[in-house]
Backbone as CSV, one residue per row, in Angstrom:
resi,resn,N_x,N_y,N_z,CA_x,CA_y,CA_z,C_x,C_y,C_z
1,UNK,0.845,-1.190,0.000,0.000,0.000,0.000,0.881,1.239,0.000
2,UNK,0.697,2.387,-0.867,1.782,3.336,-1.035,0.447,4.773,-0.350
3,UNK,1.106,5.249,-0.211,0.822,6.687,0.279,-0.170,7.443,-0.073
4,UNK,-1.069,7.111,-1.023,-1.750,7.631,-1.654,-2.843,6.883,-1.438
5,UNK,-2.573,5.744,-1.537,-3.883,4.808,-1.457,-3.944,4.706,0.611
6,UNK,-3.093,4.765,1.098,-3.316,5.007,2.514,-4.063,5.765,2.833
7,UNK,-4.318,7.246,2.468,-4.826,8.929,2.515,-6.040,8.514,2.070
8,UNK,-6.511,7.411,1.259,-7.752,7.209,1.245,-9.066,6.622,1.527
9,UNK,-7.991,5.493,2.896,-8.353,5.009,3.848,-8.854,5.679,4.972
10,UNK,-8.516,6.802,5.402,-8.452,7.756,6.660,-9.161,8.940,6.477
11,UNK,-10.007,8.857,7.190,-10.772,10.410,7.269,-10.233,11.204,8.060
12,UNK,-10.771,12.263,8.206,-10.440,13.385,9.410,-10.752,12.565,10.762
13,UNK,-11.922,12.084,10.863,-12.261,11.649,12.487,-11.821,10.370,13.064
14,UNK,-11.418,9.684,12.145,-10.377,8.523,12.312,-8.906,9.519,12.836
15,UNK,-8.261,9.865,11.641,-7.022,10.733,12.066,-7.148,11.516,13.489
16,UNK,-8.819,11.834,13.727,-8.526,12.845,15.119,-7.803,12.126,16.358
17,UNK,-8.925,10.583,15.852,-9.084,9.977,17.436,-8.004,8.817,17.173
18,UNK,-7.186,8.807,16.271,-5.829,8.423,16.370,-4.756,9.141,17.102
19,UNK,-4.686,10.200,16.653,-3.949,11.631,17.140,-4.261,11.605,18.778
20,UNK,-5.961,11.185,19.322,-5.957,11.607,20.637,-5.360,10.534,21.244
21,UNK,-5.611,9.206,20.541,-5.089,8.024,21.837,-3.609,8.136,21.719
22,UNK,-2.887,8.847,21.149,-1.038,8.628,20.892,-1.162,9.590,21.581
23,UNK,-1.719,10.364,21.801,-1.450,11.651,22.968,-1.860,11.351,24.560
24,UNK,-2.521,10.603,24.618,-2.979,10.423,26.158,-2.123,8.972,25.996
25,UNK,-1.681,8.178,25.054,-0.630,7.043,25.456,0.762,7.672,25.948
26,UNK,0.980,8.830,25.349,2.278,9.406,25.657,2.557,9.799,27.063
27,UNK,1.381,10.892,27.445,1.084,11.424,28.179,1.293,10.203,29.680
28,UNK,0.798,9.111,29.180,0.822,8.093,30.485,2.060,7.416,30.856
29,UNK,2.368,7.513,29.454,3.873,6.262,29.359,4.417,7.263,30.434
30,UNK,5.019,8.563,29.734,5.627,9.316,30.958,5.405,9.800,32.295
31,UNK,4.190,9.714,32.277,4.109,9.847,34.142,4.481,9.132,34.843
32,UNK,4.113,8.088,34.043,4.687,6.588,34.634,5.781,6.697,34.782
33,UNK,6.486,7.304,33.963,8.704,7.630,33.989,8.533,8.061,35.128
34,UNK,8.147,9.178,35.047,8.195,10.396,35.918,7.951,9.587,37.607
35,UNK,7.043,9.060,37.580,6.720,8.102,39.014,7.844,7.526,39.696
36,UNK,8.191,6.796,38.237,9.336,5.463,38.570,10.245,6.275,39.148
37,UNK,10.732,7.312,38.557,11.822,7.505,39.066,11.901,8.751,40.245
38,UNK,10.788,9.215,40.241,10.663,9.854,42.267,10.783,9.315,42.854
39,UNK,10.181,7.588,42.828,9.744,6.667,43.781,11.252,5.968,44.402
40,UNK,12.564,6.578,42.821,13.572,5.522,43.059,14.596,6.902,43.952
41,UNK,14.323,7.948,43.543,14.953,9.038,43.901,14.686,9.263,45.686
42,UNK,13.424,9.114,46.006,12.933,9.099,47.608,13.322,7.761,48.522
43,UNK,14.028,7.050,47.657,14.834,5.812,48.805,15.982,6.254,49.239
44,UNK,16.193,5.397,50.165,17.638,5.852,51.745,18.699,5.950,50.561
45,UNK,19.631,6.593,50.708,20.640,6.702,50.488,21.421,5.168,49.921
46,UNK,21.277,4.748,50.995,22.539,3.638,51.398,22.041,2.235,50.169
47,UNK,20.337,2.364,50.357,19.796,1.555,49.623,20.132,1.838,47.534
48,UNK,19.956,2.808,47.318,20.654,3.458,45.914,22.208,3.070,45.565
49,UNK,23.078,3.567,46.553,24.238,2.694,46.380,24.288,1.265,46.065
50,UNK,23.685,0.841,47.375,23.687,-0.874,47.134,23.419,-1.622,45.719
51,UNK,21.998,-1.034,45.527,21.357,-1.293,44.147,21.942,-0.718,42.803
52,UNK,23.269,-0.568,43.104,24.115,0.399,41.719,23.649,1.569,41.071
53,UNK,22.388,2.180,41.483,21.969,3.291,41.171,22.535,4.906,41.650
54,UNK,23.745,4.559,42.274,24.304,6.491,42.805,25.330,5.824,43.099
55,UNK,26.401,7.218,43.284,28.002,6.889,43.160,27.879,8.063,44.058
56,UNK,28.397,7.609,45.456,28.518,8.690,46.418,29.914,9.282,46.452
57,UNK,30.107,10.636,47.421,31.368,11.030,47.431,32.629,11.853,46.467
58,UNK,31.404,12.155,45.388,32.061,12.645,44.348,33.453,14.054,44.869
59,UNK,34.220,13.937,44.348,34.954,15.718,44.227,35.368,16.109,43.574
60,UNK,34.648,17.647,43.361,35.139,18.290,41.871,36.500,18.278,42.198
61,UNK,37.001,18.330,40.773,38.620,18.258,40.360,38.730,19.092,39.816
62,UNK,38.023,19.427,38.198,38.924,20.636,37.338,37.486,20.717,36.283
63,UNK,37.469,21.632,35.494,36.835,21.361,33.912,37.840,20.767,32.844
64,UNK,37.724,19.994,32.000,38.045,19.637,30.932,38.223,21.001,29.772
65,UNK,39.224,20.390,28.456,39.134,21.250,27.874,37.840,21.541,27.196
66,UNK,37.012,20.291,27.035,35.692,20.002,26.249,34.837,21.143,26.982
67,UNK,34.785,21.668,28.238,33.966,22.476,29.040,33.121,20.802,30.127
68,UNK,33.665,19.528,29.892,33.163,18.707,31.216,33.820,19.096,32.524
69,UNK,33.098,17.922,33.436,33.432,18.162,34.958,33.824,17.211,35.474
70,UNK,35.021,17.134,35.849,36.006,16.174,35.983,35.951,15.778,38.099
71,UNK,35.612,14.288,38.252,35.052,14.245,39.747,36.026,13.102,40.118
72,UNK,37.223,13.003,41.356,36.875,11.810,41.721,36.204,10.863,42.420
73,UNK,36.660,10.176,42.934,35.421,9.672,43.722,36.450,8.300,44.405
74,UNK,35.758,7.985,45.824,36.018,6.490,46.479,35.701,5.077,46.012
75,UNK,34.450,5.502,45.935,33.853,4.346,46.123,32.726,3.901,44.707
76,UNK,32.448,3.203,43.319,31.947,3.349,42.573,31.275,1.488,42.271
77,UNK,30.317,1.670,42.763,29.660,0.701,42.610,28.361,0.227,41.792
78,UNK,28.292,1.304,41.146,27.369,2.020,40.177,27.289,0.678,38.936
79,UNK,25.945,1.121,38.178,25.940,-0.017,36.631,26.072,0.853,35.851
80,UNK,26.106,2.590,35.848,26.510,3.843,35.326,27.490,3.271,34.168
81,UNK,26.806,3.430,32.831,27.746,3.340,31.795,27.834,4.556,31.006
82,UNK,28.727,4.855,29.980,29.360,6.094,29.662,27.443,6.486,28.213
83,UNK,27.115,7.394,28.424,26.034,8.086,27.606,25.066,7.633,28.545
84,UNK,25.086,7.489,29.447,24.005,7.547,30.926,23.348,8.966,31.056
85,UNK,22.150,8.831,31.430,21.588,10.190,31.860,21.663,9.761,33.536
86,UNK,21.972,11.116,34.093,22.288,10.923,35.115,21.982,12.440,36.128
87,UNK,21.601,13.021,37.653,21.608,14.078,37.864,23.006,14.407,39.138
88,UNK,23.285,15.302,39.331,24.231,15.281,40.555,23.334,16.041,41.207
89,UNK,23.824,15.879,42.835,23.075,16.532,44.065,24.173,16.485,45.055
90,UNK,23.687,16.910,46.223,24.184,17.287,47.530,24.375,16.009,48.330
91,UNK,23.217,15.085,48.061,22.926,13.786,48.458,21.519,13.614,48.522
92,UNK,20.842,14.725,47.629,18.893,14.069,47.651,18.922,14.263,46.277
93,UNK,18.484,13.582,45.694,18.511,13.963,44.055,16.739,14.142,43.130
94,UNK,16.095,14.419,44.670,15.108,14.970,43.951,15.229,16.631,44.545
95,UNK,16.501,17.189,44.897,16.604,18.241,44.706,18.005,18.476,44.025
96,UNK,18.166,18.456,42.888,19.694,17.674,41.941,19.990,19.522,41.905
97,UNK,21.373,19.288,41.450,22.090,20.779,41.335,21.781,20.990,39.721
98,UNK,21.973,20.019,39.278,21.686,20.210,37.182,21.728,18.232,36.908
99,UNK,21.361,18.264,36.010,20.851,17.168,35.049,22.460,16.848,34.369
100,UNK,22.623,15.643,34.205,23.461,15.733,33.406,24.233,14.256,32.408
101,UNK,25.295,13.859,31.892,25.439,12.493,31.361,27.175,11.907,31.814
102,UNK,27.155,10.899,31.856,28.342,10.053,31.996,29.170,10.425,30.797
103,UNK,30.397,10.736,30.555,30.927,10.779,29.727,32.044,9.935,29.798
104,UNK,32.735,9.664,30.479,33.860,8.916,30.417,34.158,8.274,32.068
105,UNK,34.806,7.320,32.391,35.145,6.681,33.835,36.983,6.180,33.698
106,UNK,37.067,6.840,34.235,39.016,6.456,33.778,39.109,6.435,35.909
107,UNK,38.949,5.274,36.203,39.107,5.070,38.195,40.898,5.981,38.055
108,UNK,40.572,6.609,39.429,39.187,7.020,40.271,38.529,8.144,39.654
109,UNK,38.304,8.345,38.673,37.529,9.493,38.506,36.500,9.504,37.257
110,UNK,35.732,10.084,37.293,34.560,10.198,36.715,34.396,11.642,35.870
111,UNK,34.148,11.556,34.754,33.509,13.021,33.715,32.785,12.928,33.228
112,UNK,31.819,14.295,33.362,30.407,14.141,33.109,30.133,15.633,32.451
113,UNK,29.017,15.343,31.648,28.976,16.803,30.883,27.556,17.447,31.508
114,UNK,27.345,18.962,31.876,26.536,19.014,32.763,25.913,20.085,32.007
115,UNK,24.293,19.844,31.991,23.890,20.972,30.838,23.496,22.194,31.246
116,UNK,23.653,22.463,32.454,24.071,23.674,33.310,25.645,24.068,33.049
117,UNK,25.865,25.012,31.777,27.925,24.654,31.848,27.904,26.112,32.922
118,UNK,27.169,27.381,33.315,27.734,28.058,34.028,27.459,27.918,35.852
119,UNK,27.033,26.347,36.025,27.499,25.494,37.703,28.183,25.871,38.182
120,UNK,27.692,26.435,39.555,29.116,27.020,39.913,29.335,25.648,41.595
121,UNK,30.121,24.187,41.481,30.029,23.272,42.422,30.381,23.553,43.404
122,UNK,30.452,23.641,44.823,30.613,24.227,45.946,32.047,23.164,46.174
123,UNK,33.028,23.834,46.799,34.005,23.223,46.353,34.107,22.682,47.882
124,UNK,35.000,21.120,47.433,35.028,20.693,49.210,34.231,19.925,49.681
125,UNK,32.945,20.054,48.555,31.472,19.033,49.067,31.707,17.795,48.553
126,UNK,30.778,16.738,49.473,30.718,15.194,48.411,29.049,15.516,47.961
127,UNK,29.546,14.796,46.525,28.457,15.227,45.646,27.822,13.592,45.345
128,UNK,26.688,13.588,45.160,26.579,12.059,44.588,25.848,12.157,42.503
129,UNK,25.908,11.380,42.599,25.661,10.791,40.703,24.202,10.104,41.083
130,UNK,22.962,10.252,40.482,22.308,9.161,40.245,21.729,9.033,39.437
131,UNK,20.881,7.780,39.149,20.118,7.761,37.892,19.229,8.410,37.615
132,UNK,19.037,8.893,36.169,17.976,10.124,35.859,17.655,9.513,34.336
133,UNK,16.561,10.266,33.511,16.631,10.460,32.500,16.091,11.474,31.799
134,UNK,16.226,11.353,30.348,16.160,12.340,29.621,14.514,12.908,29.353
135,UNK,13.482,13.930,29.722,11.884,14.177,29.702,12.020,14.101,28.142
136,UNK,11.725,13.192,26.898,11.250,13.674,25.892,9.759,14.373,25.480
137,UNK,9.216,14.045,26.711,7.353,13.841,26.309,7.131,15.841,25.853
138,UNK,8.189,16.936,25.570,7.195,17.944,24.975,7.726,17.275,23.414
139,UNK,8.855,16.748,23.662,9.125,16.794,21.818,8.427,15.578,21.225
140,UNK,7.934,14.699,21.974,6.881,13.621,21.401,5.801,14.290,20.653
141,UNK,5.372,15.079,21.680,3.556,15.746,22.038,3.723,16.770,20.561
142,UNK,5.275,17.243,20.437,5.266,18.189,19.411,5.162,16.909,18.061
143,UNK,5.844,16.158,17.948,5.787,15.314,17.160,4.359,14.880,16.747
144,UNK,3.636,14.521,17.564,2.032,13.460,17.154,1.714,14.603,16.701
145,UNK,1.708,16.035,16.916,1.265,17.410,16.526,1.620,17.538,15.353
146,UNK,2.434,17.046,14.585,3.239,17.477,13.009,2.563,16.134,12.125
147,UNK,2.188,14.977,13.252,1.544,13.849,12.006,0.310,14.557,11.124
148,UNK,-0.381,14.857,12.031,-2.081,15.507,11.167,-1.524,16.641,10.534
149,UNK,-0.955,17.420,10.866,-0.719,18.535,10.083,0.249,18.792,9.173
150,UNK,1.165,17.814,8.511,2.408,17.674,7.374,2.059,16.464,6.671
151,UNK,2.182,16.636,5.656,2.299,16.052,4.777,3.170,14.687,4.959
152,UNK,4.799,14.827,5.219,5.481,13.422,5.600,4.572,12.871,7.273
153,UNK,4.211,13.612,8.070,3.518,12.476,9.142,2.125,11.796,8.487
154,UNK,1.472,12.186,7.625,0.086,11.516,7.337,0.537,10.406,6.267
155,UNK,1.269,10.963,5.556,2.051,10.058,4.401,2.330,8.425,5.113
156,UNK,3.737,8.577,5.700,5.153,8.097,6.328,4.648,7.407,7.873
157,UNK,4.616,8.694,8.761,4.381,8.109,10.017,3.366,7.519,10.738
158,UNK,2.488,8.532,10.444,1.267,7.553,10.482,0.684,6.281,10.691
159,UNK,1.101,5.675,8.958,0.901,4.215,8.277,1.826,3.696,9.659
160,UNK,2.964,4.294,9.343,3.742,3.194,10.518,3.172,3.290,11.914
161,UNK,2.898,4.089,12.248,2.598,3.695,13.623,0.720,2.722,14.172
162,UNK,-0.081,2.829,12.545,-1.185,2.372,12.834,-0.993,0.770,12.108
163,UNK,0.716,0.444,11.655,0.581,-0.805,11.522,0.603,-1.369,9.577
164,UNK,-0.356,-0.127,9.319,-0.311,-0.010,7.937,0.680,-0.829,6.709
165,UNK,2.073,-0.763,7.264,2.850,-0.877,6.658,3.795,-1.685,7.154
166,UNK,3.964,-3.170,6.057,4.508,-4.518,7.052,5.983,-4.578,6.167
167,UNK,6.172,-3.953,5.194,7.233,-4.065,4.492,8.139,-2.542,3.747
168,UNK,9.269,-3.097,4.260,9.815,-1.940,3.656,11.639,-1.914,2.625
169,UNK,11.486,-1.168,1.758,11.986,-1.421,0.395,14.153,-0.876,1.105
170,UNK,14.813,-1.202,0.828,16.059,-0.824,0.936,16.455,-0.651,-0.545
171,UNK,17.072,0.675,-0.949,17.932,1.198,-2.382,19.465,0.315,-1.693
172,UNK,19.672,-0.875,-2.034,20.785,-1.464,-2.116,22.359,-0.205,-2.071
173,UNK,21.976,0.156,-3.295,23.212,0.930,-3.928,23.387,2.344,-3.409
174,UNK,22.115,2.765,-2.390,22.282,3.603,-1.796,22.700,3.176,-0.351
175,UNK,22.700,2.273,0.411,23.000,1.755,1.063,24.566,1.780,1.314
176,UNK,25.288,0.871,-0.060,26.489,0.473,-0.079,27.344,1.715,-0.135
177,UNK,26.523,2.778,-0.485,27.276,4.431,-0.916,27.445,5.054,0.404
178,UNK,26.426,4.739,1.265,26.125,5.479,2.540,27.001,4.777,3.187
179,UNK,27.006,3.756,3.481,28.400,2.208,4.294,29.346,2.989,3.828
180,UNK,29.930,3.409,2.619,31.507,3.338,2.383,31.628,4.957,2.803
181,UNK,30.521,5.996,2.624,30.713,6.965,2.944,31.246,7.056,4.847
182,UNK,30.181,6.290,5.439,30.591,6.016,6.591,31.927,5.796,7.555
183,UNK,32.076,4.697,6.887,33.372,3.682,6.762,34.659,4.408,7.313
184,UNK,34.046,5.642,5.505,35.479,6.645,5.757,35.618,7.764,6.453
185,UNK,34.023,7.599,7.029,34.231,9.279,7.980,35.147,8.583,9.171
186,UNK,35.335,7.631,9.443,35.509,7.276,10.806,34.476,6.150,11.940
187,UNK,33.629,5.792,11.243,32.375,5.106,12.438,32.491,3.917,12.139
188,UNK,32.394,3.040,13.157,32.751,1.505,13.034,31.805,1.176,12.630
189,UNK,31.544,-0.579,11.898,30.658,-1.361,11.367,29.454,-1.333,11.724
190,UNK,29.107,-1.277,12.928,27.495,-1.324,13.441,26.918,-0.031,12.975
191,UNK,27.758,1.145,13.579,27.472,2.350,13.433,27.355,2.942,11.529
192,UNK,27.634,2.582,10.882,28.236,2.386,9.427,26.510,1.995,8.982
193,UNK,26.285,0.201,9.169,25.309,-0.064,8.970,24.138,0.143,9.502
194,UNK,23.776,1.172,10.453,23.385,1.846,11.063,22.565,3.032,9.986
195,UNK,23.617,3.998,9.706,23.775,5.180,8.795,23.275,4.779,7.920
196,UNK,24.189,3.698,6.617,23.221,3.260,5.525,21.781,2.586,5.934
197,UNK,21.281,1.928,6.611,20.026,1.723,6.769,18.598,2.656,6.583
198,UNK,19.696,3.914,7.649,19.086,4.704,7.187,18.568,5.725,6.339
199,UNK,19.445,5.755,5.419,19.690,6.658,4.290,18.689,5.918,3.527
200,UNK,19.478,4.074,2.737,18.338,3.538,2.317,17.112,3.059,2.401
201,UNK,16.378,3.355,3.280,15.323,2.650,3.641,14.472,3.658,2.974
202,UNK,13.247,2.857,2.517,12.352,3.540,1.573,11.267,4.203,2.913
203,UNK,10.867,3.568,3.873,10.486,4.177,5.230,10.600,4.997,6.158
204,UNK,11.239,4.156,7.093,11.970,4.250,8.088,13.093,3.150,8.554
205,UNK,14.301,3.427,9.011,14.889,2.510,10.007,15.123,3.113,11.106
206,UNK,15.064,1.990,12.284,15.181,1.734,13.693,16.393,1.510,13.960
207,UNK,16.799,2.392,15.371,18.411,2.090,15.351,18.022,1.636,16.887
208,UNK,18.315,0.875,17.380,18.076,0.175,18.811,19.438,-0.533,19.469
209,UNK,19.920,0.270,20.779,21.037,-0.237,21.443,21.166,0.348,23.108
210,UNK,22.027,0.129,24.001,22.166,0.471,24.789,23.073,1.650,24.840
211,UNK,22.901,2.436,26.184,23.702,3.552,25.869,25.172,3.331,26.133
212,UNK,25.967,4.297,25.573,26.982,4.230,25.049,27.890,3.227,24.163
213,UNK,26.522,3.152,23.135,27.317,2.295,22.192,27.380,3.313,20.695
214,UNK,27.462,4.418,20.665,27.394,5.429,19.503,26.476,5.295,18.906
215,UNK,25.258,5.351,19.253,23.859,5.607,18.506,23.487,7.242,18.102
């Protein structure tokens, strides 16, 4: 089914009350985030450590030339891997100083890029790390907002997300152009076939991994 013959499946009041349930699904998925992780943020201290979720004891060291924040630390018992979302605090981290990500772990010390860059860390303090993540839900909400009203979401996204569409076409030779273009910027094999997937895909492609694996 191509794009055209989709658009003539769908009325306006179908499209509305599509549009409303992806908006109140969104809307839930994330509260639900939002829950999970007060609920994990309002446990003891000692219990967060245990469970690899916070890295107590942090101390600022220096900035990087990058503009990161360079910490060491004692004790790291953390599952904290490098492209982690993560917040720092005082030691309550539902009152965090700034939001921020794992960037690198070279023991004993820890760098993290903090999207607050003019922080000013109280020097001398132990700081702790814990788990956080990233709120996408306004740029979702903006997203389901651009399906009804553009042309590529009623087309493209749409179909895909109501199922519409069980197959999808790869330009081979655009593929193999995008791989070697890759190749030579510098990005390893996964990441490579990654790129061309996406270039060729007559759809969409899905890039699915854990963090810090260069997605």
């Amino acid at each position: 089914m191509d794009a055209a013959q989709y658009n003539q499946t769908i009325n306006s009041e179908d499209l509305r009350e599509k549009l409303i349930h992806l908006r109140k699904t969104t809307t839930e998925e994330f509260a639900a985030q939002r829950k999970n992780y007060q609920r994990l943020w309002k446990r003891p201290l000692k219990n967060r450590i245990a469970d690899g979720l916070c890295v107590p004891g942090l101390r600022f060291q220096r900035r990087t030339t990058e503009g990161h924040y360079r910490f060491s630390y004692q004790r790291n018992e953390s599952e904290f891997r490098e492209g982690d979302f993560l917040r720092i605090s005082k030691g309550d981290p539902m009152d965090p100083l700034a939001e921020c990500v794992l960037v690198a772990e070279d023991p004993p010390f820890l760098t993290i890029d903090i999207s607050n860059k003019s922080l000013d860390l109280p020097p001398g303090t132990d700081l702790y790390l814990d788990a956080s993540y990233f709120d996408l839900e306004r740029i979702v909400l903006e997203g389901i907002e651009e399906i009804g009203t553009t042309l590529r979401g009623r087309d493209r996204i749409l179909p895909l997300l109501l199922g519409n569409i069980v197959e999808d076409e790869v330009d081979q030779k655009a593929f193999d152009t995008a791989w070697t273009e890759s190749a030579s910027a510098g990005y390893n094999d996964s990441q490579s076939d990654a790129i061309a997937a996406g270039a060729a895909s007559q759809w969409c492609s899905l890039v699915q991994g854990p963090p810090g694996t260069g997605k």
